[in-house]
C-alpha positions as CSV (number, residue, x, y, z in Angstrom):
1,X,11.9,-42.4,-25.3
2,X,8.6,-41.2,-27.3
3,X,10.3,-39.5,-30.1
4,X,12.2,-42.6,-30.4
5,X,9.3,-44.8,-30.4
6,X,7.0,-42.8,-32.7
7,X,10.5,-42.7,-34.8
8,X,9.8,-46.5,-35.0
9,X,6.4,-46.8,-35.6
10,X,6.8,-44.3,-38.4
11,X,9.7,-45.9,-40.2
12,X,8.0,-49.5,-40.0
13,X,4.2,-48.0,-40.9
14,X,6.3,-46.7,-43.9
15,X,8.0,-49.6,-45.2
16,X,4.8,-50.8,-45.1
17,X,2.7,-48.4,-46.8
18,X,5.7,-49.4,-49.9
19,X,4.9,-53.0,-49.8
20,X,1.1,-52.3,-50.1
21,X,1.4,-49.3,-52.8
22,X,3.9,-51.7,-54.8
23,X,1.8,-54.9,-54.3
24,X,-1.8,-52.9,-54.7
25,X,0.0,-52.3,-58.4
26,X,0.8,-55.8,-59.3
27,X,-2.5,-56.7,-58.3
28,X,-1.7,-59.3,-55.4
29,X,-4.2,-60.1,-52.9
30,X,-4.9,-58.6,-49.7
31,X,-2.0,-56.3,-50.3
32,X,-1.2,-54.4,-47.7
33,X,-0.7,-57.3,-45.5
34,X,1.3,-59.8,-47.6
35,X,3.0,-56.4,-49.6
36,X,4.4,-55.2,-45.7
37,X,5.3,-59.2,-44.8
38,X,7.3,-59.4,-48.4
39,X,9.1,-55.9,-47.7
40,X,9.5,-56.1,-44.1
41,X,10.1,-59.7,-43.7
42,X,12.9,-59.7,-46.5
43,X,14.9,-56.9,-44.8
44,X,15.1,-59.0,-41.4
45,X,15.5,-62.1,-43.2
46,X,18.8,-60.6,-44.8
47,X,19.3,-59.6,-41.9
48,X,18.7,-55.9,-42.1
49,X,18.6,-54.0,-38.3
50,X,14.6,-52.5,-38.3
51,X,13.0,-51.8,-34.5
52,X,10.9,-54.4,-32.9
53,X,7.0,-53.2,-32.9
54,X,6.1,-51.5,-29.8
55,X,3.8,-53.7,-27.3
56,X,0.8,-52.2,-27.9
57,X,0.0,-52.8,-31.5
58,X,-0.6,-56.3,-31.3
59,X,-4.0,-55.9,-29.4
60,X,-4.3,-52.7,-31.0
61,X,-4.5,-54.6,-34.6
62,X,-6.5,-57.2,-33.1
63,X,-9.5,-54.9,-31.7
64,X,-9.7,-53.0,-34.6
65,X,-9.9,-55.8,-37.0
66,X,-12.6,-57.5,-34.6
67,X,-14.7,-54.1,-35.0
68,X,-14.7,-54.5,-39.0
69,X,-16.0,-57.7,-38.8
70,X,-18.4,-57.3,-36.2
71,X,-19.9,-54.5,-38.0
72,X,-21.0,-56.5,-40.7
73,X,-23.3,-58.3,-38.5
74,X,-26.6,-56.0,-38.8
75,X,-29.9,-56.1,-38.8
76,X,-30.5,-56.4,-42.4
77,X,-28.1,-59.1,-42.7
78,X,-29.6,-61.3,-39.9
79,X,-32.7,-60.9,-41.7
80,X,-31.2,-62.8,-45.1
81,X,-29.7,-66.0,-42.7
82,X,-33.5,-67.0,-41.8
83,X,-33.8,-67.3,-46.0
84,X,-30.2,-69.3,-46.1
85,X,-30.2,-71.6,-42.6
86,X,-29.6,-74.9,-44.5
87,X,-26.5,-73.5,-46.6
88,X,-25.5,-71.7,-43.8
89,X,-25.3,-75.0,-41.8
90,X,-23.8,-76.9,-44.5
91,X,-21.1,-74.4,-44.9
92,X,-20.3,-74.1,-41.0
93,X,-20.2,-77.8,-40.7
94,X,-17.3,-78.2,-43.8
95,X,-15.5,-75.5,-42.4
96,X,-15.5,-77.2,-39.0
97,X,-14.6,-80.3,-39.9
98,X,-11.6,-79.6,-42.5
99,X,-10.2,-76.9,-40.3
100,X,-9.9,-79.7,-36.9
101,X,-9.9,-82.5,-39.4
102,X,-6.8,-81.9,-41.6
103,X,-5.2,-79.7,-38.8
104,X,-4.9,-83.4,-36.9
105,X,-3.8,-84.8,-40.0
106,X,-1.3,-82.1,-40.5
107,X,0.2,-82.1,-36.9
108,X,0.3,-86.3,-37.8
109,X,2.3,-86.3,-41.2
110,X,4.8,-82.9,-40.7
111,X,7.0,-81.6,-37.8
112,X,4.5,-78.8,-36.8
113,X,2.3,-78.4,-33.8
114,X,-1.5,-78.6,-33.6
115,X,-2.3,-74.8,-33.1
116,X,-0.1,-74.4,-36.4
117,X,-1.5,-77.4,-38.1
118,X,-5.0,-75.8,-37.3
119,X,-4.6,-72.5,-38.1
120,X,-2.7,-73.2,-41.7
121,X,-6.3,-75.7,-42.6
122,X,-8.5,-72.8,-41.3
123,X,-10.7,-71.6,-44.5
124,X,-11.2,-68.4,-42.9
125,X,-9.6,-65.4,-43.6
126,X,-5.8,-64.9,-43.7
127,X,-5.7,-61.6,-41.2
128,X,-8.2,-63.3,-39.1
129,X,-5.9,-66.4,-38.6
130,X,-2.7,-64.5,-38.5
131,X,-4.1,-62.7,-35.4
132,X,-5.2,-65.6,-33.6
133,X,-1.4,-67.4,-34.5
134,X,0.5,-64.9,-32.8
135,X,-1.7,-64.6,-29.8
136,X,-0.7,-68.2,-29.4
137,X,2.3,-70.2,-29.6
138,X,1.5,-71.3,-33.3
139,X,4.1,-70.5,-35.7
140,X,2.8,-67.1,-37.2
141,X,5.2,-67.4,-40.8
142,X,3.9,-70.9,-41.3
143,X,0.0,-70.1,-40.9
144,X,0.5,-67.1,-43.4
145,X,2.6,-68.9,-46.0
146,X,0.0,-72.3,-46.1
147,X,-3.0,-69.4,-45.9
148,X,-1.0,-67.1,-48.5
149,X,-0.7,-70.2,-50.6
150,X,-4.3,-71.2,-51.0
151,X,-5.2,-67.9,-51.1
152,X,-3.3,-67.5,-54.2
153,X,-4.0,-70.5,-56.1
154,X,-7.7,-69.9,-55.6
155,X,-8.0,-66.8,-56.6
156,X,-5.9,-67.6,-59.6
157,X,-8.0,-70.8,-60.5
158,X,-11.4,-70.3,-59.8
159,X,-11.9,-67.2,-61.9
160,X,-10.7,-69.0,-64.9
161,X,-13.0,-72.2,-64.1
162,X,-15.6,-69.8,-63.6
163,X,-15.0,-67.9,-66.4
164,X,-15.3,-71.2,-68.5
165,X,-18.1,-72.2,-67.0
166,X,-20.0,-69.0,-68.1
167,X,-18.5,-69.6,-71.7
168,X,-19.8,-72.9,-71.5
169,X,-23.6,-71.9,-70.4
170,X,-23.6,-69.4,-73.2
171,X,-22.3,-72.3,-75.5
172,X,-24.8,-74.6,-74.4
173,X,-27.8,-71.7,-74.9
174,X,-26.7,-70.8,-78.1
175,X,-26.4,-74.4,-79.3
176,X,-29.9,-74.9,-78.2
177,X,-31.1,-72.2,-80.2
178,X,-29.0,-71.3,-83.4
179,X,-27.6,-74.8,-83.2
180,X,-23.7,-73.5,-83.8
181,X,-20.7,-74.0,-82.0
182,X,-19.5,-71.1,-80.0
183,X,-15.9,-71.4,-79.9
184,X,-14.7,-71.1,-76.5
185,X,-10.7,-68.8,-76.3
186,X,-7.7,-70.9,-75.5
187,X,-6.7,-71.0,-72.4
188,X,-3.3,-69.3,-73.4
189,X,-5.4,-66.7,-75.0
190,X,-6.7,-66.1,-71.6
191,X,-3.5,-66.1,-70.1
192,X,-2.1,-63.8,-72.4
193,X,-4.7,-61.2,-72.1
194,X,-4.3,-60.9,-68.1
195,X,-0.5,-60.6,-68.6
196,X,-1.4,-57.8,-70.9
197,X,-3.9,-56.2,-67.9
198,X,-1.2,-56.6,-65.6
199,X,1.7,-54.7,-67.6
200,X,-0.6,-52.3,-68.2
201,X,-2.2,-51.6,-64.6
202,X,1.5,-51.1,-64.0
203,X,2.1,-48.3,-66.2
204,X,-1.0,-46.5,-65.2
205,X,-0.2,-46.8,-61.1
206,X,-0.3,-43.4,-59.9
207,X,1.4,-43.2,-56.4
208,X,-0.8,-40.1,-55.5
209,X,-3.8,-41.1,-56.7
210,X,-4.0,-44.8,-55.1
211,X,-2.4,-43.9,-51.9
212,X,-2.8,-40.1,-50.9
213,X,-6.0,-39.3,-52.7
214,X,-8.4,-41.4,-50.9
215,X,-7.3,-40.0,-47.6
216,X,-7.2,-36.5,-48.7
217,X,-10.9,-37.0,-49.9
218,X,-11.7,-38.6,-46.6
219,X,-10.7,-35.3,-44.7
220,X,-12.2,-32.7,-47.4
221,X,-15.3,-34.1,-46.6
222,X,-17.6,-32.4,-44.3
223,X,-19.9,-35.5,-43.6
224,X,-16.9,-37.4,-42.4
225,X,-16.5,-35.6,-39.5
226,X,-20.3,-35.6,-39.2
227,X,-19.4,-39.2,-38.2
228,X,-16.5,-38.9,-36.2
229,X,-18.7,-39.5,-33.0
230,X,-20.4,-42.0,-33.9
231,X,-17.0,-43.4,-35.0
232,X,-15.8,-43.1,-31.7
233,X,-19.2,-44.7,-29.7
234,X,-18.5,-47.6,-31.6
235,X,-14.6,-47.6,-30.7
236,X,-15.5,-47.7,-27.0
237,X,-17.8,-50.6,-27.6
238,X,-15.3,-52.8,-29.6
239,X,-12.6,-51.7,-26.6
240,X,-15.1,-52.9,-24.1
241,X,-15.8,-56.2,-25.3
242,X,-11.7,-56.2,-26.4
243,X,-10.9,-55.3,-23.0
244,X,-13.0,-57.9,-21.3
245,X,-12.2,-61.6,-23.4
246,X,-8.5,-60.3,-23.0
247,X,-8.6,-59.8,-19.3
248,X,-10.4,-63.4,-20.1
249,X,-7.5,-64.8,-21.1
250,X,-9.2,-65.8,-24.1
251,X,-6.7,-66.3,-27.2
252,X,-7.1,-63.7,-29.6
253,X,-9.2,-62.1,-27.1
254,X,-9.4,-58.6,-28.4
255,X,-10.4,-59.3,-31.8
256,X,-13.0,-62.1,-30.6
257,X,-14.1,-59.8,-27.7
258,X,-14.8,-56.1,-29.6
259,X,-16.3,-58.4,-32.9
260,X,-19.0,-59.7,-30.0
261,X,-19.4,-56.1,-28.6
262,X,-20.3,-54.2,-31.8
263,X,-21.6,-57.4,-33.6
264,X,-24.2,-57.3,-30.5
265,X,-24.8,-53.6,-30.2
266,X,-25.5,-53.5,-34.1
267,X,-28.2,-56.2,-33.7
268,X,-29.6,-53.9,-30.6
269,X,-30.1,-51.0,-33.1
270,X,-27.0,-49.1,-31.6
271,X,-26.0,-46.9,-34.7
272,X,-22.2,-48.3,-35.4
273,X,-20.1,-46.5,-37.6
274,X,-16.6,-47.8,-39.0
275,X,-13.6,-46.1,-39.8
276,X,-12.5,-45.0,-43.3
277,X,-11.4,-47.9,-45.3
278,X,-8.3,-46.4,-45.3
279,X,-7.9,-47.6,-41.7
280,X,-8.1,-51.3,-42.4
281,X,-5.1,-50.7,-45.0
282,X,-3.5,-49.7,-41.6
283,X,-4.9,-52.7,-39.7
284,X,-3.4,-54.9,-42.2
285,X,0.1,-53.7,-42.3
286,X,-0.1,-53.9,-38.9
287,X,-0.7,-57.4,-38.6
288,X,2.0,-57.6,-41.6
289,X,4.1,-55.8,-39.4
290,X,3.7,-58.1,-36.4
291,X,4.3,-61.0,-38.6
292,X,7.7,-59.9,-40.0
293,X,8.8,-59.3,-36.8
294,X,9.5,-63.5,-35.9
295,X,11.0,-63.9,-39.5
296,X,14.4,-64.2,-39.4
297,X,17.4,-65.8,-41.6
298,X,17.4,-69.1,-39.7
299,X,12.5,-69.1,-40.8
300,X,13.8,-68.7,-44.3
301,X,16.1,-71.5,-44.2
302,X,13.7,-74.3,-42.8
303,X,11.0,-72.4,-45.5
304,X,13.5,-73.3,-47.9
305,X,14.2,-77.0,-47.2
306,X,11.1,-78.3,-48.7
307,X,9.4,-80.0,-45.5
308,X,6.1,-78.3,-46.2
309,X,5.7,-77.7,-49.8
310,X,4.3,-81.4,-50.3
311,X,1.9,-81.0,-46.8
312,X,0.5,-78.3,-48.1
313,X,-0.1,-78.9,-51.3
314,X,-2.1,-82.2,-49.9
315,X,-4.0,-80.0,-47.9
316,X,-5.0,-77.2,-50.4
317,X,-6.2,-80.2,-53.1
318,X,-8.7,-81.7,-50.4
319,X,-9.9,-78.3,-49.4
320,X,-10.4,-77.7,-53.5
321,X,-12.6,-81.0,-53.8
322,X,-14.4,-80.8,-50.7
323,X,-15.7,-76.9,-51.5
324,X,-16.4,-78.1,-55.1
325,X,-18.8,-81.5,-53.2
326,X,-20.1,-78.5,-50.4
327,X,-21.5,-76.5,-54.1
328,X,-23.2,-79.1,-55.5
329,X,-24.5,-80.1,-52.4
330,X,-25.7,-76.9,-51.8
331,X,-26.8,-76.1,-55.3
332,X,-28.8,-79.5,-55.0
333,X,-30.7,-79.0,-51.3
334,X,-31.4,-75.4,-52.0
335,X,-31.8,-75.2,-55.5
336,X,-29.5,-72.1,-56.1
337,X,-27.2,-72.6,-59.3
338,X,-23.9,-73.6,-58.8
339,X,-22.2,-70.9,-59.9
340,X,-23.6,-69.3,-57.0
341,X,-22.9,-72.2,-54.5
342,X,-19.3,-72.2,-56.7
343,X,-18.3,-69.0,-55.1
344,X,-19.9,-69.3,-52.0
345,X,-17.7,-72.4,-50.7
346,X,-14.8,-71.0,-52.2
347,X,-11.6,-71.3,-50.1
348,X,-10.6,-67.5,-50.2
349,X,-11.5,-64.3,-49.2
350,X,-14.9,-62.9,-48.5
351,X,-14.3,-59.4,-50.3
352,X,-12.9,-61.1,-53.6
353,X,-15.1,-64.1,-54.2
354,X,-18.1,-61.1,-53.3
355,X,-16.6,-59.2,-56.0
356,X,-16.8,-62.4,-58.7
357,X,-19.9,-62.7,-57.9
358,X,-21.1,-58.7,-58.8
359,X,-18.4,-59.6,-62.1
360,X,-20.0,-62.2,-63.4
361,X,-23.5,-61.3,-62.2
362,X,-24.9,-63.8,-60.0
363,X,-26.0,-63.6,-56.3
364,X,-23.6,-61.2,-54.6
365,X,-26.0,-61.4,-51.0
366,X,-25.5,-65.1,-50.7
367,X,-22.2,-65.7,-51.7
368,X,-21.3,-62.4,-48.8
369,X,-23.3,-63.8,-46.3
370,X,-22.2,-67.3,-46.2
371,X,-18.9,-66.3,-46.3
372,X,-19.2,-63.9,-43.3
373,X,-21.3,-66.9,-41.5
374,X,-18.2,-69.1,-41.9
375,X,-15.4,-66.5,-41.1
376,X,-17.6,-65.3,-37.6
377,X,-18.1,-69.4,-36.7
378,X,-14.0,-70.0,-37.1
379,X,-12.9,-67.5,-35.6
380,X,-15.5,-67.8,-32.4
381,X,-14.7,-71.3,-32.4
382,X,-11.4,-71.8,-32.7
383,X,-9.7,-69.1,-29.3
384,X,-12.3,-71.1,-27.2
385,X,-11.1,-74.6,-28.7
386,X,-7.5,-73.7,-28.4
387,X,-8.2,-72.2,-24.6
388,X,-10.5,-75.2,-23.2
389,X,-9.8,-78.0,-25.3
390,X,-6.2,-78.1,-26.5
């Protein structure tokens, strides 16, 4: 019964690990969870025979993923929201009202239910939602494709805007001073030369070095075991306050529960300690895991029939405009440049827009932080909505 079980556990965990290495080298976002949905999902949706994931990874995934984002909350960070209250306000009211707004008028115009409606307008993060849909009756494949969706197009788009906006500042300075035009590259140009990055970045994968390296390193070095207690404190604090909003009842209650344990004890000046990243590439293809598991042939064919392509599409365009009206707004009552405020309301990913942000040198601290203010308010809000309100 175990050795059949860990048989399981190993064969899916390694079908996953080949979606993320594969998708890690074509660059996709968040890779090891949409890279295990994509491999995963397609062999049950052919249908291909792969064990069910055992019962325990679910809350497993969920408690984990509530430490990483509770330890984010520290005392240094809390320090930089008194600087940032009226951005951080604006930002939590948008994200309110979109996510309950256009989830209604989703639920109103298409054949899905409110949870899914909800949770596929959430401008949180895309593990963060995929938990909370399968700890309720949402429709998990639906919430990741309308998240996966946006996620794409924005991380596609804004760093060309952006990128043209720089050109254009420059343009604009230079013209003010030499008085010539500065030619900005055609967009194809552009194009071309990510194509180029890609094909290369291909080429150059290594297997070894972007899979197996980073763990061997991990384990080679001395200070990491060092850690490995405090590692473990914080472990029983995140199953604590897991353990507790689950027995709750609350949805989701192990990721909201151990994100309010360690989020709490960090702010006490309890010294928290986090895994090795290579633990949240873990966390993610389990979620992706989880995910594949209610995709079937019969998912792919209503995907396929074109009932939520328009809906979504709809719903991405008004999230675009509104975070572009929430960055001026911002920019204007606070004085920050919009670049800044650009990034900052962006409806992504708080790791990547953080990382445009260090690219293109403007204020990594504020984009982070009003990000993380926005993914902590959804995700507190929304188990409590769905368990009292809805």
């Amino acid at each position: 019964m175990i050795t059949s079980l860990l048989g399981d556990i190993l064969l899916l965990f390694s079908l996953g690990l080949c979606g993320w290495a594969l998708f890690r080298a074509l660059h996709v976002p968040v890779p090891a969870l949409l890279g295990t949905i994509a491999v995963i999902g397609t062999l049950r949706a052919i249908p291909f025979s792969l064990p069910i994931p055992p019962g325990f990874l679910h809350p497993l995934v969920q408690l984990m993923l509530g430490l990483f984002v509770g330890s984010r909350v520290t005392r240094e960070a809390s320090r930089q929201f008194k600087g940032m209250i009226v951005p951080v306000i604006i930002i939590l009211i948008w994200a309110i009202t979109i996510l309950f707004a256009l989830g209604i008028f989703l639920s109103r115009i298409t054949y899905l239910d409110l949870y899914t409606a909800i949770l596929s307008s959430s401008v949180a993060g895309l593990p963060e939602m995929t938990v909370i849909a399968l700890a309720t009756s949402a429709d998990v494949t639906v919430v990741v494709i309308a998240q996966t969706f946006r996620m794409i197009i924005t991380i596609i788009t804004f760093p060309i805007i952006f990128r043209y906006w720089i050109i254009n500042d420059k343009t604009k300075k230079k013209d003010s001073t030499k008085k010539k035009h500065f030619k900005k590259p055609a967009l194809f140009l552009v194009l071309k030369k990510k194509v180029i990055m890609f094909v290369n970045s291909i080429k150059k994968f290594d297997l070894m070095k972007n899979t197996c390296k980073p763990l061997l390193n991990y384990f080679q070095d001395k200070n990491s075991f060092k850690s490995l207690k405090q590692v473990l404190f914080t472990l029983v604090i995140a199953l604590a306050g897991g353990s507790l909003f689950w027995y709750l009842g609350i949805p989701a209650g192990a990721m909201v529960g151990a994100m309010f344990f360690v989020a709490g004890a960090s702010l006490l000046g309890v010294s928290i300690k986090t895994p090795p990243p290579f633990v949240f590439v873990l966390i993610h293809i389990g979620i992706g895991i989880q995910v594949s598991s209610s995709i079937s042939s019969k998912t792919v064919e209503a995907l396929m029939s074109g009932k939520l392509f328009l809906p979504i599409l709809i719903v991405t365009l008004i999230i675009f405009l509104s975070s572009f009206f929430i960055a001026y707004l911002i920019s204007k009552w606070v004085k920050w440049d919009f670049s800044t405020c650009f990034l900052a309301a962006a409806p992504a990913g708080f790791t990547v827009m953080t990382a445009l942000a260090v690219d293109f040198n403007k204020n990594p601290l504020n984009v982070s932080m009003l990000h993380l203010c926005r993914l902590l308010a959804v995700k507190t809000i929304i188990p409590f909505v769905f368990m009292y309100l809805l």
